[in-house]
Biopython code that builds the backbone (N, CA, C, O; Angstrom):
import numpy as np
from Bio.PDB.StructureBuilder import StructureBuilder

atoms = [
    (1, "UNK", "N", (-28.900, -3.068, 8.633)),
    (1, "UNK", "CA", (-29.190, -1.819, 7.944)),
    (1, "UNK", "C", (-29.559, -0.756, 8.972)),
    (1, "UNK", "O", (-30.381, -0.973, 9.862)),
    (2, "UNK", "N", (-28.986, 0.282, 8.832)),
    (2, "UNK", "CA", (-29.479, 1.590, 9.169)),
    (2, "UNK", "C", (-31.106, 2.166, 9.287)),
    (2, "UNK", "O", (-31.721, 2.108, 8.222)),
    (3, "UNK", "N", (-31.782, 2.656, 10.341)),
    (3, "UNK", "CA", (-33.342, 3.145, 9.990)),
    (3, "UNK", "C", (-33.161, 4.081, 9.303)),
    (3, "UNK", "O", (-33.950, 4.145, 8.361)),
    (4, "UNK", "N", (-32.164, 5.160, 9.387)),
    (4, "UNK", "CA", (-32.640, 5.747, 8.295)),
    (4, "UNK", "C", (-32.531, 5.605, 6.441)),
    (4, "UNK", "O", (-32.888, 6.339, 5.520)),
    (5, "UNK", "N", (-31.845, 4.261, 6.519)),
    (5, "UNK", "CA", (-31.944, 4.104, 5.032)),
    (5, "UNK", "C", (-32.703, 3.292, 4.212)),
    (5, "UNK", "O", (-32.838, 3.224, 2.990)),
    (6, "UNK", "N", (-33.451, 2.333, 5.713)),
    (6, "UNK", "CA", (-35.184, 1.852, 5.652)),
    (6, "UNK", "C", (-35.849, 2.831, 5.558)),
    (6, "UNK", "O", (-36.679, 2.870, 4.649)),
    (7, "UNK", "N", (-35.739, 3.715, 6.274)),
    (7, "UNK", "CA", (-37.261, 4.885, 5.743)),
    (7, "UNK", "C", (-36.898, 5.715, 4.297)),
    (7, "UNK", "O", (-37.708, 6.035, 3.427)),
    (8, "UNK", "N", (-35.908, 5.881, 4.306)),
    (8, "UNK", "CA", (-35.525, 6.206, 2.690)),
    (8, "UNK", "C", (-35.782, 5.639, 2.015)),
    (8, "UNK", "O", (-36.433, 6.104, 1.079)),
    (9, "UNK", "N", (-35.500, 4.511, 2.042)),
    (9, "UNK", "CA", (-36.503, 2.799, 0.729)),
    (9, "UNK", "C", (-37.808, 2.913, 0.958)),
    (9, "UNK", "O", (-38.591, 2.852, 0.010)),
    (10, "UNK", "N", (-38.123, 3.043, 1.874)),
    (10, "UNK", "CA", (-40.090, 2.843, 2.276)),
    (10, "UNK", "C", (-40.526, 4.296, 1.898)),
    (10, "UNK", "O", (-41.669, 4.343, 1.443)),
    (11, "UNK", "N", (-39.897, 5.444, 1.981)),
    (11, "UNK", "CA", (-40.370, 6.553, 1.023)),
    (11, "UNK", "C", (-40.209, 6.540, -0.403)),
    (11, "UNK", "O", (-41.133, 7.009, -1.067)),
    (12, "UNK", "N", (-39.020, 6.004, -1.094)),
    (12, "UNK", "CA", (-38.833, 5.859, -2.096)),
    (12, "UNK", "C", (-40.054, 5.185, -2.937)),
    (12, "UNK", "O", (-40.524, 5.605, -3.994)),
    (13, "UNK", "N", (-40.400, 4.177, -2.291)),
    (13, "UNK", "CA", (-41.003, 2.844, -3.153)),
    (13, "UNK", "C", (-42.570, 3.701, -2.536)),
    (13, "UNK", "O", (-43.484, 3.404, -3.306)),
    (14, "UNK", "N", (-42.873, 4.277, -1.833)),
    (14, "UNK", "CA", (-44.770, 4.952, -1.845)),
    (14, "UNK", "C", (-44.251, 6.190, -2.852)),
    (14, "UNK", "O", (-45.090, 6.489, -3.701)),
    (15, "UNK", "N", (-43.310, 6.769, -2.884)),
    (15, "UNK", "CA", (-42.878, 8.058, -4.133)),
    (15, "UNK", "C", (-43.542, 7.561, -5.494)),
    (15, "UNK", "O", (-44.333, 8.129, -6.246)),
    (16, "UNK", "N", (-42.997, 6.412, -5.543)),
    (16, "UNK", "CA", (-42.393, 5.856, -7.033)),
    (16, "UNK", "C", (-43.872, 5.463, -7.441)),
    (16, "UNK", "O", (-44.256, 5.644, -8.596)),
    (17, "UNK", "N", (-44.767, 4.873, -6.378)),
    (17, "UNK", "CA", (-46.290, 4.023, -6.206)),
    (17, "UNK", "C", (-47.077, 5.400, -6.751)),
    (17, "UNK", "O", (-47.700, 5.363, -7.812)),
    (18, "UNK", "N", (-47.011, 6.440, -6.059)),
    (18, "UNK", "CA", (-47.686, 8.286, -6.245)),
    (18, "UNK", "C", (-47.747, 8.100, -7.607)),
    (18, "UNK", "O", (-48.778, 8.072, -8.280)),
    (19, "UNK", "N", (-46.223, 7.929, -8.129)),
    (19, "UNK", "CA", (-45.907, 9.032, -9.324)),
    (19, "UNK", "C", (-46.925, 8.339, -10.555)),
    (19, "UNK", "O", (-47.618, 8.822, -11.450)),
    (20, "UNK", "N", (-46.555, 6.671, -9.997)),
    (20, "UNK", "CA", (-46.689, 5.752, -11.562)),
    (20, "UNK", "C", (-48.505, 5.831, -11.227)),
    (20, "UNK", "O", (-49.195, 5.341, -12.122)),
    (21, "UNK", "N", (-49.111, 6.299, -10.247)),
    (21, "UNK", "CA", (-50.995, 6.064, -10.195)),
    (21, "UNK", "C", (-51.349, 6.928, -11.053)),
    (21, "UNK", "O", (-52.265, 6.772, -11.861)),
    (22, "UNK", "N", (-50.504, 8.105, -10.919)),
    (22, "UNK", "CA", (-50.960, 9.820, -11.408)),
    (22, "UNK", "C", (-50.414, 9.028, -12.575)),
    (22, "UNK", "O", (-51.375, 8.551, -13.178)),
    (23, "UNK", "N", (-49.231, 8.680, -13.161)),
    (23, "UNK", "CA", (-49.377, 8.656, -14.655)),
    (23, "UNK", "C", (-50.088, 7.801, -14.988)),
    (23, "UNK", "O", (-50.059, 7.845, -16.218)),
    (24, "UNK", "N", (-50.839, 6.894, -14.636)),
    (24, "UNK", "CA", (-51.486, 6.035, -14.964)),
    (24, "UNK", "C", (-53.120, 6.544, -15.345)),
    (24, "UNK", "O", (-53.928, 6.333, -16.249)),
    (25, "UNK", "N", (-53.079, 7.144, -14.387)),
    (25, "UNK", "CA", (-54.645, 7.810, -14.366)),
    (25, "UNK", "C", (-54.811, 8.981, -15.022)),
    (25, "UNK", "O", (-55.906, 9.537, -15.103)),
    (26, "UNK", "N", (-53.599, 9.493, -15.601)),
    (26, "UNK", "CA", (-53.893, 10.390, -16.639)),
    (26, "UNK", "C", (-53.808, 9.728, -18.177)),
    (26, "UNK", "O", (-54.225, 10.318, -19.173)),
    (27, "UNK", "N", (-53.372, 8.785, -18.189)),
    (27, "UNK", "CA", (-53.201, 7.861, -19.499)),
    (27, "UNK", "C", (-54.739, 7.264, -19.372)),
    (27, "UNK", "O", (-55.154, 6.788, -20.428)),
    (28, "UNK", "N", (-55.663, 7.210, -18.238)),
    (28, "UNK", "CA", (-56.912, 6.603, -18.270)),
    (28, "UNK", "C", (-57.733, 8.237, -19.072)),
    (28, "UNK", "O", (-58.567, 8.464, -19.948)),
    (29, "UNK", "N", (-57.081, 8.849, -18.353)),
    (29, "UNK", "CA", (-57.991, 10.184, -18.549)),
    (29, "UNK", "C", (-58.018, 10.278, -20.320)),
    (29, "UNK", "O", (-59.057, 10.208, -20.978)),
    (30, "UNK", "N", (-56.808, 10.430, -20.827)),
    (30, "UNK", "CA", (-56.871, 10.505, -22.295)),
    (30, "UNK", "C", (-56.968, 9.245, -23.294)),
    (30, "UNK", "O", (-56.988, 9.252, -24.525)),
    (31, "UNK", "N", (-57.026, 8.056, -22.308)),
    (31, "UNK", "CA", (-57.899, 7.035, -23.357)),
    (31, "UNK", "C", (-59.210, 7.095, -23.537)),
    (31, "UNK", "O", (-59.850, 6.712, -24.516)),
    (32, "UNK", "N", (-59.705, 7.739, -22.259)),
    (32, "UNK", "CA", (-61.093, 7.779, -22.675)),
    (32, "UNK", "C", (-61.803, 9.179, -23.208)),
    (32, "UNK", "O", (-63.014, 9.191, -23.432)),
    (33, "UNK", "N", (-60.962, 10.386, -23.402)),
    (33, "UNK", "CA", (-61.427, 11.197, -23.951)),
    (33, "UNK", "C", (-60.868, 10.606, -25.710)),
    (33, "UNK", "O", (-61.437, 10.845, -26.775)),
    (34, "UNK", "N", (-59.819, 9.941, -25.521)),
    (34, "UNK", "CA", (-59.929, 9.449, -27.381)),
    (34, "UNK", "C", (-61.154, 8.774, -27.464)),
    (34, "UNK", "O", (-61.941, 9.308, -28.246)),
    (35, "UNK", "N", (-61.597, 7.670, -26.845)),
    (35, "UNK", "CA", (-62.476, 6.892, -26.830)),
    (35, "UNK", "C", (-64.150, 7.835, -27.780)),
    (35, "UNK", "O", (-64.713, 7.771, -28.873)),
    (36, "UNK", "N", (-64.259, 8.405, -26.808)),
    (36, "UNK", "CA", (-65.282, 9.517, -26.751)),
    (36, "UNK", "C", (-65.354, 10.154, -27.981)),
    (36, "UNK", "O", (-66.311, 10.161, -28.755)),
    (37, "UNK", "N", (-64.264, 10.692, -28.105)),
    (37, "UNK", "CA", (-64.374, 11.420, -29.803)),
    (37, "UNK", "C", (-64.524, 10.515, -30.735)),
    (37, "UNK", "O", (-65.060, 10.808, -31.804)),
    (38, "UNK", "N", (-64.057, 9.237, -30.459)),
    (38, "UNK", "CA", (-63.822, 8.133, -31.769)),
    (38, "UNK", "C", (-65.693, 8.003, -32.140)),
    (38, "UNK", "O", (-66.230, 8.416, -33.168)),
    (39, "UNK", "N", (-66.317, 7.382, -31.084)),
    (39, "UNK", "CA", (-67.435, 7.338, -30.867)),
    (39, "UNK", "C", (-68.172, 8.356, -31.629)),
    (39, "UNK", "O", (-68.767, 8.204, -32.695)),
    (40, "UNK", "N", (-68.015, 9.619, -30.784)),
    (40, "UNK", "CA", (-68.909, 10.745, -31.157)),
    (40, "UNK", "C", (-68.472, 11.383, -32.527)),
    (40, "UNK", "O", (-69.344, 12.222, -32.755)),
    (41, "UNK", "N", (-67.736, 11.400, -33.350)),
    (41, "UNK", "CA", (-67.241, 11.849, -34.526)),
    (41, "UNK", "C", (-68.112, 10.557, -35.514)),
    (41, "UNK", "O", (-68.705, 10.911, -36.533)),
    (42, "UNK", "N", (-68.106, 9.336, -35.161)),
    (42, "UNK", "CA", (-68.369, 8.250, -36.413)),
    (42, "UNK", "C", (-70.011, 8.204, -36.022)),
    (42, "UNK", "O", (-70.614, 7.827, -37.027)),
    (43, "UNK", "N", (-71.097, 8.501, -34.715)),
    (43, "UNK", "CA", (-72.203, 9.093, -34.527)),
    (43, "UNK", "C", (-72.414, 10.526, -35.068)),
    (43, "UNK", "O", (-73.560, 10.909, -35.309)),
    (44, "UNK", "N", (-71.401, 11.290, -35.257)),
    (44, "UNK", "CA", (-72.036, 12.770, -36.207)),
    (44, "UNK", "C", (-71.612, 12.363, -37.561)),
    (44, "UNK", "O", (-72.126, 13.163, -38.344)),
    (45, "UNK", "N", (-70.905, 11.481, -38.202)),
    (45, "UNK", "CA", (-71.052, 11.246, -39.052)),
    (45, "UNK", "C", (-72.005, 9.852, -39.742)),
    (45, "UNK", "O", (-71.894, 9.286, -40.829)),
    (46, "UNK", "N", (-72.661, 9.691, -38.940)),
    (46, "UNK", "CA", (-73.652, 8.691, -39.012)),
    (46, "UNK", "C", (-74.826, 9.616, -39.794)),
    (46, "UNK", "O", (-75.263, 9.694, -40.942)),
    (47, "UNK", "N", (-75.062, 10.228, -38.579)),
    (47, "UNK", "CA", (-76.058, 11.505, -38.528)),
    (47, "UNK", "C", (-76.386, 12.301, -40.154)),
    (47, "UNK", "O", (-77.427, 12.425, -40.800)),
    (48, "UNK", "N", (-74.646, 12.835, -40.464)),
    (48, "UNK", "CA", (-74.646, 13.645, -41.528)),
    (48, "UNK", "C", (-75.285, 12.882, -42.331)),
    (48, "UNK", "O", (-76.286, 13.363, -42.862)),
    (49, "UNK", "N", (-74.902, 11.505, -42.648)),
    (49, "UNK", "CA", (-74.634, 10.506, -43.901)),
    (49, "UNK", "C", (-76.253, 10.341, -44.056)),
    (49, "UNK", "O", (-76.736, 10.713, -45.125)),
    (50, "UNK", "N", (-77.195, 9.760, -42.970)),
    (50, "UNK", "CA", (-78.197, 9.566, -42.760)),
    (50, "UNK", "C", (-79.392, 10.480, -43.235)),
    (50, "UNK", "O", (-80.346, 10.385, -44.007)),
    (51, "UNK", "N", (-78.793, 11.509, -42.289)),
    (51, "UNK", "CA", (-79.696, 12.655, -41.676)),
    (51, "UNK", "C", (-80.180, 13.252, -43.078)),
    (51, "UNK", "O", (-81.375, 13.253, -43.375)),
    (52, "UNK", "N", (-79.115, 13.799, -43.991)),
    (52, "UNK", "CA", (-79.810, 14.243, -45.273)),
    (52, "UNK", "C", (-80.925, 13.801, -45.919)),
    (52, "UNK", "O", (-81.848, 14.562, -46.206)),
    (53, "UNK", "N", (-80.920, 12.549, -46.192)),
    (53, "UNK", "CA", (-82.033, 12.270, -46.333)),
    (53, "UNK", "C", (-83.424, 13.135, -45.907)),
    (53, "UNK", "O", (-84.272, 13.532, -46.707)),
    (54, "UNK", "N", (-83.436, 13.298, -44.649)),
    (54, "UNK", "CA", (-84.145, 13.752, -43.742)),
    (54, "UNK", "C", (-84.078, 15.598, -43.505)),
    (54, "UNK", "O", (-84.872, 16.263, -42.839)),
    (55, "UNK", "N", (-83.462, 15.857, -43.903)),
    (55, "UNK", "CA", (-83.587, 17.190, -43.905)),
    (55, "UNK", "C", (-82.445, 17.338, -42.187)),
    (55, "UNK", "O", (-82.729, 18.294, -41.466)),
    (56, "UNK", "N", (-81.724, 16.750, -41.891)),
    (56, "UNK", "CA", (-80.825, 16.541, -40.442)),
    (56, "UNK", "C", (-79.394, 16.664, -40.943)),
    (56, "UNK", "O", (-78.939, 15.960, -41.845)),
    (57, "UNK", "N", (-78.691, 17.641, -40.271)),
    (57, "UNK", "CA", (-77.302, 18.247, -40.448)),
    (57, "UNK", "C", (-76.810, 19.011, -39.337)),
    (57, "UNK", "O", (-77.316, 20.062, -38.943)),
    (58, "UNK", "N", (-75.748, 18.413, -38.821)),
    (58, "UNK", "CA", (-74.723, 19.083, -38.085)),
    (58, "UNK", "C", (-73.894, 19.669, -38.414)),
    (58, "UNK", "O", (-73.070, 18.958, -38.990)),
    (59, "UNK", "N", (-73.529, 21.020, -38.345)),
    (59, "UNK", "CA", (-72.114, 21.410, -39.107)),
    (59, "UNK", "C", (-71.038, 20.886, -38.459)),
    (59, "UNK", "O", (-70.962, 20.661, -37.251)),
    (60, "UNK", "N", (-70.204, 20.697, -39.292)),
    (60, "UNK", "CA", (-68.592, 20.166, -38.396)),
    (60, "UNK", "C", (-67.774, 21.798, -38.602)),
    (60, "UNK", "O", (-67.310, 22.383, -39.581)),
    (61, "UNK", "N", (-67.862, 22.044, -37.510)),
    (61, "UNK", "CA", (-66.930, 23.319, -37.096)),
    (61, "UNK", "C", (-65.975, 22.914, -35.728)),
    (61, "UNK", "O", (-65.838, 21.830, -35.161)),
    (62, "UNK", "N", (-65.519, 23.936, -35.515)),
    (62, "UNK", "CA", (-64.767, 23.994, -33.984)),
    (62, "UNK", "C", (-65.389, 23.558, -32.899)),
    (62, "UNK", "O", (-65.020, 22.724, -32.072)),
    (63, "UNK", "N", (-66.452, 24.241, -32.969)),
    (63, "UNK", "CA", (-67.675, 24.038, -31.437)),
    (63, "UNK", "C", (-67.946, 22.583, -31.261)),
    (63, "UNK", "O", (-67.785, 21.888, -30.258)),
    (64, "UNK", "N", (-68.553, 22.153, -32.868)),
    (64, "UNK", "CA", (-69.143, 20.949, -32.397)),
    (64, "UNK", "C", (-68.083, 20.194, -32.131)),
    (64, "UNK", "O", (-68.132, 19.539, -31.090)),
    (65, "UNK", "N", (-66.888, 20.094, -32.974)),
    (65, "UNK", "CA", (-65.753, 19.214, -32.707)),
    (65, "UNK", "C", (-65.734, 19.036, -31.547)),
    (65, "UNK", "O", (-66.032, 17.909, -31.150)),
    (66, "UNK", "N", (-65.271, 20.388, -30.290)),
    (66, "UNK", "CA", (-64.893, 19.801, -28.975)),
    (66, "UNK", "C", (-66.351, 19.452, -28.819)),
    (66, "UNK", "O", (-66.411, 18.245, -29.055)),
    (67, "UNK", "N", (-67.457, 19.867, -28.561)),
    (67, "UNK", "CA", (-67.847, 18.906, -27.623)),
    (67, "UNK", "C", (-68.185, 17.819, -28.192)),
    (67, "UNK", "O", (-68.678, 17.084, -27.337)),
    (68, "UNK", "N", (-68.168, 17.148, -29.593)),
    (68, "UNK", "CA", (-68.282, 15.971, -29.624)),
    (68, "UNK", "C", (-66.789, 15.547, -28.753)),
    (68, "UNK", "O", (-66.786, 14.989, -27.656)),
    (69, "UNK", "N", (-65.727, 15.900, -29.418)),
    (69, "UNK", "CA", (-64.895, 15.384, -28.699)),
    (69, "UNK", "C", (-64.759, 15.073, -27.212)),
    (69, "UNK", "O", (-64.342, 14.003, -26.769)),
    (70, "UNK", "N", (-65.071, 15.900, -26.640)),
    (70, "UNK", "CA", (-65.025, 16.156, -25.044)),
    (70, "UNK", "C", (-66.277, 15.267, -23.994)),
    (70, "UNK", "O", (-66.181, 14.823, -22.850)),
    (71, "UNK", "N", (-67.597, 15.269, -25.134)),
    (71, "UNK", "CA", (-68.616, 14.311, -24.555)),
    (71, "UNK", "C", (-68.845, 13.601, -25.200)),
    (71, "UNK", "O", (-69.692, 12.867, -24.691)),
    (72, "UNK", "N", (-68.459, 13.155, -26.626)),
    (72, "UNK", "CA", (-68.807, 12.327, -26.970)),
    (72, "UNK", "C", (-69.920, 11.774, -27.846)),
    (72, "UNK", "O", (-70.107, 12.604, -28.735)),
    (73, "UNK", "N", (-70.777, 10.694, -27.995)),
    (73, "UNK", "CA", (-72.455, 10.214, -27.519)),
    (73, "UNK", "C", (-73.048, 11.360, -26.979)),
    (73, "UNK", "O", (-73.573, 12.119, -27.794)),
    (74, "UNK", "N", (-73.079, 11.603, -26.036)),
    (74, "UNK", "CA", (-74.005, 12.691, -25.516)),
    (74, "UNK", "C", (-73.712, 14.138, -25.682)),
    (74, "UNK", "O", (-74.467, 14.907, -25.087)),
    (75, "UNK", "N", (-72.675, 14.677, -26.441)),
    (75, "UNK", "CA", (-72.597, 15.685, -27.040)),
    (75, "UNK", "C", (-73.100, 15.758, -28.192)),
    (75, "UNK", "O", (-73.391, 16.811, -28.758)),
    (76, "UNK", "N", (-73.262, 14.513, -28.684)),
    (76, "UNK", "CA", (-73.917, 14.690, -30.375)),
    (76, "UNK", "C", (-74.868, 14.878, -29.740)),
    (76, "UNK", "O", (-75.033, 16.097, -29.674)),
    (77, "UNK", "N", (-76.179, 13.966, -28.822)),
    (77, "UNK", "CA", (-77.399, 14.354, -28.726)),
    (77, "UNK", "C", (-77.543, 15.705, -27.785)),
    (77, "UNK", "O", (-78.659, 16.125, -27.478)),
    (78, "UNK", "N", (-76.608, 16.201, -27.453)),
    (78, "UNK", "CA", (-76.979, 17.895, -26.823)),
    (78, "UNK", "C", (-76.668, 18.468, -27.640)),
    (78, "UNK", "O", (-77.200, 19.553, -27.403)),
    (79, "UNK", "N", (-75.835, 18.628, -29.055)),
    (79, "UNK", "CA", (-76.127, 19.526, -30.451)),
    (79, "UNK", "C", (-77.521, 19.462, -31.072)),
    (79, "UNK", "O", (-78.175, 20.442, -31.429)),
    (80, "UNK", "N", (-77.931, 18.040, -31.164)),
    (80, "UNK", "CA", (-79.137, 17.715, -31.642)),
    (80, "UNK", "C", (-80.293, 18.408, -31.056)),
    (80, "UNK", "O", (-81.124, 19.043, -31.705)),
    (81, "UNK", "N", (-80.286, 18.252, -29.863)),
    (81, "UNK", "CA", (-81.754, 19.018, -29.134)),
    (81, "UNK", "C", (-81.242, 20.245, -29.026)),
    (81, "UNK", "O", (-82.155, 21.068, -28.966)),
    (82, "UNK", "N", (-79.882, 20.866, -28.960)),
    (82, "UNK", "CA", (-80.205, 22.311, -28.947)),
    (82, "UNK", "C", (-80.605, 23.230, -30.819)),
    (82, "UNK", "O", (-80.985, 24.350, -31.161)),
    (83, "UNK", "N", (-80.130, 21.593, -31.734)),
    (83, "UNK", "CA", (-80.709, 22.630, -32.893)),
    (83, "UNK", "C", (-81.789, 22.562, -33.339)),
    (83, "UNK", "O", (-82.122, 23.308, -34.260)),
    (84, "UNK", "N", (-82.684, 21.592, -32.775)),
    (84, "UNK", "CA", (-84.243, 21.767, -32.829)),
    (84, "UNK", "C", (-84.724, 22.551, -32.204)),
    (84, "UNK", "O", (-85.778, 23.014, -32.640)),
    (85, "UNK", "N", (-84.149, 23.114, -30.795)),
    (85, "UNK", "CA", (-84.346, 23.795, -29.622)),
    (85, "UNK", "C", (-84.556, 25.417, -30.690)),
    (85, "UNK", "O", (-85.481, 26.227, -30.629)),
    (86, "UNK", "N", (-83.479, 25.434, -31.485)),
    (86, "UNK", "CA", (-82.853, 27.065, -31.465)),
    (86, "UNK", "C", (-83.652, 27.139, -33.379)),
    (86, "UNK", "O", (-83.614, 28.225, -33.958)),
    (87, "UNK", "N", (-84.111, 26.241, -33.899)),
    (87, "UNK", "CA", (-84.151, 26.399, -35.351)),
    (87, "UNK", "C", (-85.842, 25.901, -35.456)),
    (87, "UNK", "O", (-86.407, 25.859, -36.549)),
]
sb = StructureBuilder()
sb.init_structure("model")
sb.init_model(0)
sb.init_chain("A")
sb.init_seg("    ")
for serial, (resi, resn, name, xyz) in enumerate(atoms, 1):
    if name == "N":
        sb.init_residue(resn, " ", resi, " ")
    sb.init_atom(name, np.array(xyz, "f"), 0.0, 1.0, " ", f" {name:<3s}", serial, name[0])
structure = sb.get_structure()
């Protein structure tokens, strides 16, 4: 074989290694932001279901959506302390 059609295979195959990490690690990225919302949506609706009782309510709007969505667990409890914080 030719070197230059060894270094063409040995670039090819670290190309191909690049491409499939990045898609891989963006398929990590959006399993775990599903993850997160799954979590944090069935914890604000814990909350709602609960909370009445108690005089405790989150509105489900836009806002809270992403950041439950986006954090999750700990976006429900940073709605929580900021609406005791602000009310």
């Amino acid at each position: 074989m030719d070197l230059p059609v060894v270094l063409t295979f040995g670039l090819g195959i670290i190309l191909l290694f690049l491409v499939a990490r990045l898609f891989f690690g963006s398929l990590r990225l959006v399993g775990r932001l599903i993850w997160n919302a799954l979590l944090g949506g069935a914890l604000l609706y814990l909350i709602n279901l609960v909370g009445a009782n108690v005089g405790l309510h989150l509105p489900l709007n836009p806002i809270t959506a992403l950041v439950v969505g986006f954090l999750g667990i700990p976006g429900v409890i940073l709605l929580l302390v900021l609406q005791y914080l602000l009310v």
